[in-house]
mmCIF file of the C-alpha atoms, coordinates in Angstrom:
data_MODEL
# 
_entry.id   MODEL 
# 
loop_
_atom_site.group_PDB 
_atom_site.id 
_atom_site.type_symbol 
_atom_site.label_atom_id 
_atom_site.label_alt_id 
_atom_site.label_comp_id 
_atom_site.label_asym_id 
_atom_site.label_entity_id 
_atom_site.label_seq_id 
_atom_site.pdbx_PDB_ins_code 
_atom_site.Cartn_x 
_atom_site.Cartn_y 
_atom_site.Cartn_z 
_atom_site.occupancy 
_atom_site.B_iso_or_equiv 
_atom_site.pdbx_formal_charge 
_atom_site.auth_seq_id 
_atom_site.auth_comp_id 
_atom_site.auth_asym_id 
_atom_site.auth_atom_id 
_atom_site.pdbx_PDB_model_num 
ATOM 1   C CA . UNK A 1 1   ? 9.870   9.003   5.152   1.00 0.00 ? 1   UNK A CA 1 
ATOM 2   C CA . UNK A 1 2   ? 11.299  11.894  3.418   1.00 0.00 ? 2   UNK A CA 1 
ATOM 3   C CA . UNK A 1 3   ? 14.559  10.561  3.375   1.00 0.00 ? 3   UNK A CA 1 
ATOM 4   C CA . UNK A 1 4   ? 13.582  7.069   2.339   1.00 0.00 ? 4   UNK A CA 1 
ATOM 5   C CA . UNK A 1 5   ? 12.306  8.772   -0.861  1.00 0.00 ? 5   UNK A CA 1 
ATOM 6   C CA . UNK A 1 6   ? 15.086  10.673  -1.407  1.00 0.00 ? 6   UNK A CA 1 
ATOM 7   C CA . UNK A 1 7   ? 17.029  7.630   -1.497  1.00 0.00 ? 7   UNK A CA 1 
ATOM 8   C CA . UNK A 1 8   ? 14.914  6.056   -3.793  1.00 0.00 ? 8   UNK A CA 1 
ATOM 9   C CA . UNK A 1 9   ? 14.878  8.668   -6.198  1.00 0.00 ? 9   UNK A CA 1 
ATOM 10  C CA . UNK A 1 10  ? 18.640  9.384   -5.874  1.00 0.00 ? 10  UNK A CA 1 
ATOM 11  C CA . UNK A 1 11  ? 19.059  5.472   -6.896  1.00 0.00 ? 11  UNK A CA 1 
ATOM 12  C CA . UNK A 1 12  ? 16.138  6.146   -9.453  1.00 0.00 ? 12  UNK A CA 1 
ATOM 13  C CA . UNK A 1 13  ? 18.137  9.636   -10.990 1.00 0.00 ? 13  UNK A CA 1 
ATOM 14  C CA . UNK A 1 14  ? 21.176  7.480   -11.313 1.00 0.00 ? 14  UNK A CA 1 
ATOM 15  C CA . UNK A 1 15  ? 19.716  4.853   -13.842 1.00 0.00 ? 15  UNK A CA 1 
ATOM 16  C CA . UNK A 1 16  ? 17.462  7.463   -15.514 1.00 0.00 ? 16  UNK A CA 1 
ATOM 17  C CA . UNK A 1 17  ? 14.552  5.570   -14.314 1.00 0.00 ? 17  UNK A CA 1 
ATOM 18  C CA . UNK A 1 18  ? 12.218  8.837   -12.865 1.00 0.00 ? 18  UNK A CA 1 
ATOM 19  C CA . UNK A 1 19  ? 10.257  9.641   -16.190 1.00 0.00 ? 19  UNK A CA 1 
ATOM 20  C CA . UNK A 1 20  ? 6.669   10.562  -15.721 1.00 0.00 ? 20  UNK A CA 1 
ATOM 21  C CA . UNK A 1 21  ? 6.010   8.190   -18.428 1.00 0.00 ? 21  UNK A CA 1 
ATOM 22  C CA . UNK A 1 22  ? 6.690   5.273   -15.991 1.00 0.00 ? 22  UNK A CA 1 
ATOM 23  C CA . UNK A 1 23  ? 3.916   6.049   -13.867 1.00 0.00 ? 23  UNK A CA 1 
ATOM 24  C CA . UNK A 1 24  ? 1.561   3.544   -15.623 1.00 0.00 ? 24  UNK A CA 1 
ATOM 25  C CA . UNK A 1 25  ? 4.171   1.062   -15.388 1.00 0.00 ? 25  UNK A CA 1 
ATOM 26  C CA . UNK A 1 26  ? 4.310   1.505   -11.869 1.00 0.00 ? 26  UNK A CA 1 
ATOM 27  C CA . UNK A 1 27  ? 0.783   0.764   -11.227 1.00 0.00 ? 27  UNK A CA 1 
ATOM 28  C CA . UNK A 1 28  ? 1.085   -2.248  -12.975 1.00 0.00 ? 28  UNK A CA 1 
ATOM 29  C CA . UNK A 1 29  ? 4.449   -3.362  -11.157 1.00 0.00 ? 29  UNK A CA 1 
ATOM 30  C CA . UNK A 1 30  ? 1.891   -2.824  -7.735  1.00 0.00 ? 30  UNK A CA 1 
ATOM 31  C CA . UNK A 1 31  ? -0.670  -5.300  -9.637  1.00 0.00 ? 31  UNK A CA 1 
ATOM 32  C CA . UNK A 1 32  ? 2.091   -8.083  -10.273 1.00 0.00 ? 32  UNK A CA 1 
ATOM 33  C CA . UNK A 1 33  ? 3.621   -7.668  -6.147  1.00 0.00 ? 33  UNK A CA 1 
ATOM 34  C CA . UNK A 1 34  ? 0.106   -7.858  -5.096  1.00 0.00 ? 34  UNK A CA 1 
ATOM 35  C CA . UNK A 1 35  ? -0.727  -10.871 -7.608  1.00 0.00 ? 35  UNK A CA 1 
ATOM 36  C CA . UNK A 1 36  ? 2.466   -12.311 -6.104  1.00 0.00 ? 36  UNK A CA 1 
ATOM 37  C CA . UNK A 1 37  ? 2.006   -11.718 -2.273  1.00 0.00 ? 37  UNK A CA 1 
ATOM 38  C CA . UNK A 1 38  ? -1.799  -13.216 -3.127  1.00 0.00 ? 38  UNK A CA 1 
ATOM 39  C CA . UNK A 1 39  ? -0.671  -16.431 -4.012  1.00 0.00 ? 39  UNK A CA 1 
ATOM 40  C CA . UNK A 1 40  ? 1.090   -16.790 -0.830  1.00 0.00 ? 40  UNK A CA 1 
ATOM 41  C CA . UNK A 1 41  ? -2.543  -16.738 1.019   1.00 0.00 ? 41  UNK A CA 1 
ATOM 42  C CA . UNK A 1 42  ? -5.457  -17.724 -1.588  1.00 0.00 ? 42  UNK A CA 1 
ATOM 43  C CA . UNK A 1 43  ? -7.841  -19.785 -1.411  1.00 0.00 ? 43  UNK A CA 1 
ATOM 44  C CA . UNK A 1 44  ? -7.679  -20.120 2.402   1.00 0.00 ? 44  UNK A CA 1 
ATOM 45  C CA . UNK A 1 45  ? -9.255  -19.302 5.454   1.00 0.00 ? 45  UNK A CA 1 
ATOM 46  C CA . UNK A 1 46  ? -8.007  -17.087 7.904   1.00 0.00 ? 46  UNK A CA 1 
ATOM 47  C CA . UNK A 1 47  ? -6.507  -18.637 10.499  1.00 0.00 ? 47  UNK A CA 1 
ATOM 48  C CA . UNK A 1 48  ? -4.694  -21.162 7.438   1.00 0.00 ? 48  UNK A CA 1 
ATOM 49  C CA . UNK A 1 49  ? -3.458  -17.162 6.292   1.00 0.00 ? 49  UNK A CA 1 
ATOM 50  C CA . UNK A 1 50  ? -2.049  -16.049 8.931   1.00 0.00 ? 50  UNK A CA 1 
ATOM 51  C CA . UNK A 1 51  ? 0.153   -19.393 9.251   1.00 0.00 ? 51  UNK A CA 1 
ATOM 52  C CA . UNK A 1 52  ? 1.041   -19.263 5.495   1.00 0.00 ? 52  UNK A CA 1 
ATOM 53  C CA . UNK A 1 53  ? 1.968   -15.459 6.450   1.00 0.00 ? 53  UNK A CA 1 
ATOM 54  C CA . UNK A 1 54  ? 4.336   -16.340 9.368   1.00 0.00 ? 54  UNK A CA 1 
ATOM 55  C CA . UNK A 1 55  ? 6.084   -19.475 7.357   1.00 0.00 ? 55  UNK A CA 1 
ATOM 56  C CA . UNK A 1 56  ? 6.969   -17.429 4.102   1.00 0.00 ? 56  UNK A CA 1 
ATOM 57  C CA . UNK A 1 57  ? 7.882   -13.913 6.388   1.00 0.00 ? 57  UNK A CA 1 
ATOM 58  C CA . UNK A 1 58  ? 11.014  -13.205 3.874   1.00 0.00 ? 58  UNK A CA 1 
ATOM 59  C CA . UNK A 1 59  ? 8.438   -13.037 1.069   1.00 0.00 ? 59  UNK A CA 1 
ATOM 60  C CA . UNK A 1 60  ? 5.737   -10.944 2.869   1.00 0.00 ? 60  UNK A CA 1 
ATOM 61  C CA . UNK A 1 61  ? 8.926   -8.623  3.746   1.00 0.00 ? 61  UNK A CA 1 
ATOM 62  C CA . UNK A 1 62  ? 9.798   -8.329  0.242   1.00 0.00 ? 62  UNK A CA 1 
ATOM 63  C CA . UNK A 1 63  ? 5.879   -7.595  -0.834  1.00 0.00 ? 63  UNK A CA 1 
ATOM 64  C CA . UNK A 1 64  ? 5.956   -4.455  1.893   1.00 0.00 ? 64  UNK A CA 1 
ATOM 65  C CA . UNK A 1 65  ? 9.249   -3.433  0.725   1.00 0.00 ? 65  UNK A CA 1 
ATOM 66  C CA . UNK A 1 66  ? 8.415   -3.425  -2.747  1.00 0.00 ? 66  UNK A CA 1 
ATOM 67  C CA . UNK A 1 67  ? 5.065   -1.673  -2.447  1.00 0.00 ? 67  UNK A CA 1 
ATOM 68  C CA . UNK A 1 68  ? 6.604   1.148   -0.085  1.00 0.00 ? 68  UNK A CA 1 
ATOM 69  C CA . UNK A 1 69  ? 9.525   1.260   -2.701  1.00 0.00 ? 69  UNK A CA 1 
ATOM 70  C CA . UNK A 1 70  ? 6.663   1.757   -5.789  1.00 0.00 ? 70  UNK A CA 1 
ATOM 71  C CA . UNK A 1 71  ? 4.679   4.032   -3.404  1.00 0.00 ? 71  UNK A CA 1 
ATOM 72  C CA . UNK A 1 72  ? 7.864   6.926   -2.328  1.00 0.00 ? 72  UNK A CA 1 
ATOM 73  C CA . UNK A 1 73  ? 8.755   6.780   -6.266  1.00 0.00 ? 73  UNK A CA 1 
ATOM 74  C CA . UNK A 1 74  ? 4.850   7.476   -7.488  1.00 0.00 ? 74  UNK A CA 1 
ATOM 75  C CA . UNK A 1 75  ? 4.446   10.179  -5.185  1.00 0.00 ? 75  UNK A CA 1 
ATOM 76  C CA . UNK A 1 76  ? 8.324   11.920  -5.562  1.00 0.00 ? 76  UNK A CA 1 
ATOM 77  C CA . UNK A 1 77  ? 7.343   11.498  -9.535  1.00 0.00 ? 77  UNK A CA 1 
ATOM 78  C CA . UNK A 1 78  ? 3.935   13.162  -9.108  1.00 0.00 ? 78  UNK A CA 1 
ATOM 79  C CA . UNK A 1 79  ? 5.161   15.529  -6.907  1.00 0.00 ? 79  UNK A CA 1 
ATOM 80  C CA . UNK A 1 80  ? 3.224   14.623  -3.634  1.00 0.00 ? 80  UNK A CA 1 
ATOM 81  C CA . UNK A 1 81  ? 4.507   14.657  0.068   1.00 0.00 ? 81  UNK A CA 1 
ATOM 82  C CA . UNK A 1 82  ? 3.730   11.041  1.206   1.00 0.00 ? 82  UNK A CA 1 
ATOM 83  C CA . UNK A 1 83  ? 3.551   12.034  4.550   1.00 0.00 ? 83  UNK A CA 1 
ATOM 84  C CA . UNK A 1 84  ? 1.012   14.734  4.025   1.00 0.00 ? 84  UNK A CA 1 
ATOM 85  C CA . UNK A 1 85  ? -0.909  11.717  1.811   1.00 0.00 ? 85  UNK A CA 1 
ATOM 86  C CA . UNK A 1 86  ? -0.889  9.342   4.597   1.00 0.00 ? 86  UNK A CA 1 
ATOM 87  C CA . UNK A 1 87  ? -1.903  12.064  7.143   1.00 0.00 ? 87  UNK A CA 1 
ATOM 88  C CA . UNK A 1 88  ? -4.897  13.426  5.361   1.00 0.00 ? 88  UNK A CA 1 
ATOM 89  C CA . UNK A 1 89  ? -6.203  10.427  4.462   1.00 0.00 ? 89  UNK A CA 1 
ATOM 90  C CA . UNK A 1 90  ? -5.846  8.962   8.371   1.00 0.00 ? 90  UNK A CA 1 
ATOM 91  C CA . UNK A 1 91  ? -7.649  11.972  9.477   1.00 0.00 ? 91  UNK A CA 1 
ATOM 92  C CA . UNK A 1 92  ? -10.439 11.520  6.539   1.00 0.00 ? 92  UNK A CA 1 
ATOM 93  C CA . UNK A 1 93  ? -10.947 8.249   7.853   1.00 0.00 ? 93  UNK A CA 1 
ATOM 94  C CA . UNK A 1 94  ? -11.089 9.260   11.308  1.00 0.00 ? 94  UNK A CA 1 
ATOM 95  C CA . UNK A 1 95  ? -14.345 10.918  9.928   1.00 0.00 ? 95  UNK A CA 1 
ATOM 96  C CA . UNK A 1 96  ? -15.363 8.247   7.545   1.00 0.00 ? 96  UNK A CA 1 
ATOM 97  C CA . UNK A 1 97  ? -15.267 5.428   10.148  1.00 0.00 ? 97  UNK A CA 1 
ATOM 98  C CA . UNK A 1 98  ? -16.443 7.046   14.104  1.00 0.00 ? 98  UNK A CA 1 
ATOM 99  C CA . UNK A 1 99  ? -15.058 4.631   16.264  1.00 0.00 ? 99  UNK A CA 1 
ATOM 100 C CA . UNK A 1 100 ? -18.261 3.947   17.947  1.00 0.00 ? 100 UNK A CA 1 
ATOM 101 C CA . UNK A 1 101 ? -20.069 3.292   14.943  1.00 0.00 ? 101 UNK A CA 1 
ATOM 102 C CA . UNK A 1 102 ? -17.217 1.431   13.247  1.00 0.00 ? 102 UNK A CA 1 
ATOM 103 C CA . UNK A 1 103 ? -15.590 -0.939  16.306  1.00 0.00 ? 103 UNK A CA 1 
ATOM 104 C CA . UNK A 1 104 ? -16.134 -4.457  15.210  1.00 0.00 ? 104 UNK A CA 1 
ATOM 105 C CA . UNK A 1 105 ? -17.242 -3.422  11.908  1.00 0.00 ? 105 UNK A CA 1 
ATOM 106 C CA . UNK A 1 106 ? -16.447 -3.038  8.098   1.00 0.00 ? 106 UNK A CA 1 
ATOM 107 C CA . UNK A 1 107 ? -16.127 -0.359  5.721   1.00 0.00 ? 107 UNK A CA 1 
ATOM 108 C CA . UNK A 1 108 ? -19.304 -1.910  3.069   1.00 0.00 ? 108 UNK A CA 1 
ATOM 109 C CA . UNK A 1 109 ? -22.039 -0.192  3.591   1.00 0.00 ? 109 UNK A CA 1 
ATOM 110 C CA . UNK A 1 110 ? -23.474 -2.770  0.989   1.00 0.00 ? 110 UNK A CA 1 
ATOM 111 C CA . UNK A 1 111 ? -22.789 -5.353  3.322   1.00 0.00 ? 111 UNK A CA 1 
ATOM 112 C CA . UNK A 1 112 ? -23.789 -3.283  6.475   1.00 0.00 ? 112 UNK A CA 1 
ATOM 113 C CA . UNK A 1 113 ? -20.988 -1.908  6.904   1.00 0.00 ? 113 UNK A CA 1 
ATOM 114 C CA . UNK A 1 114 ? -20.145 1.759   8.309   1.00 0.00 ? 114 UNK A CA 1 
ATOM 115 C CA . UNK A 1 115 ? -18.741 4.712   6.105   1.00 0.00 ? 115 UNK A CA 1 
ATOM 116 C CA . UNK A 1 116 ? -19.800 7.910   5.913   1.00 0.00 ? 116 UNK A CA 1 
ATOM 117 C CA . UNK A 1 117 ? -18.114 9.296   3.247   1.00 0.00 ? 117 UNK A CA 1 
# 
C-alpha cells in the first residue's frame, strides 16, 4: 500500500497536483466516480446488479481504481498512514459488529440492525 501511494504522489509531485487546497476537490471527484459506478446498477434488484456488475467489469475496475487512486492521495495529502486507517477501523468494527450478534444482519440499528458503537 505504501508504495502504491508513493507512486501516486510521485506522479501527483510531478504535475504540481498535491496542494492541500485540492482536498475538497477530491471529495467531490469520489461523489462524481460513485455517481458514475451508480448508474451502472440503479434502479434494479439484486440479482439484475450483480449481472449488470459482471457485463460492464472494465467499468467497475475503473470505479475501484479510481476510488483507491483518490483514497492513497487524500490520506498522503493529510498526512495519514492508510494502512494504519484501514486497520483501526477493521478492528473498531470487530467491536461495533460481534459476529454472533451481527451474522446475517445489518449495521441500522433503526432498522434492527446491530451496532454498538
Amino acid at each position: 500500500m505504501k508504495e502504491t501511494q508513493e507512486k501516486i504522489k510521485q506522479f501527483n509531485d510531478a504535475r504540481d497536483w498535491s496542494g492541500h487546497s485540492q482536498i475538497k476537490d477530491l471529495l467531490l471527484n469520489m461523489s462524481e466516480e460513485i455517481g458514475e459506478m451508480w448508474h451502472v446498477i440503479k434502479w434494479v434488484d439484486v440479482e439484475t446488479q450483480q449481472r449488470m456488475i459482471k457485463e460492464n467489469k472494465k467499468e467497475v475496475e475503473n470505479f475501484i481504481g479510481d476510488m483507491l487512486y483518490l483514497i492513497l492521495k487524500i490520506s498522503y495529502i493529510c498526512e495519514v498512514d492508510p494502512k494504519k486507517s484501514i486497520n483501526d477501523v477493521c478492528a473498531e468494527y470487530e467491536k461495533r459488529f460481534p459476529l454472533e450478534q451481527s451474522k446475517g444482519n445489518h449495521g441500522n440499528v433503526k432498522a434492527g440492525g446491530i451496532d454498538l458503537k
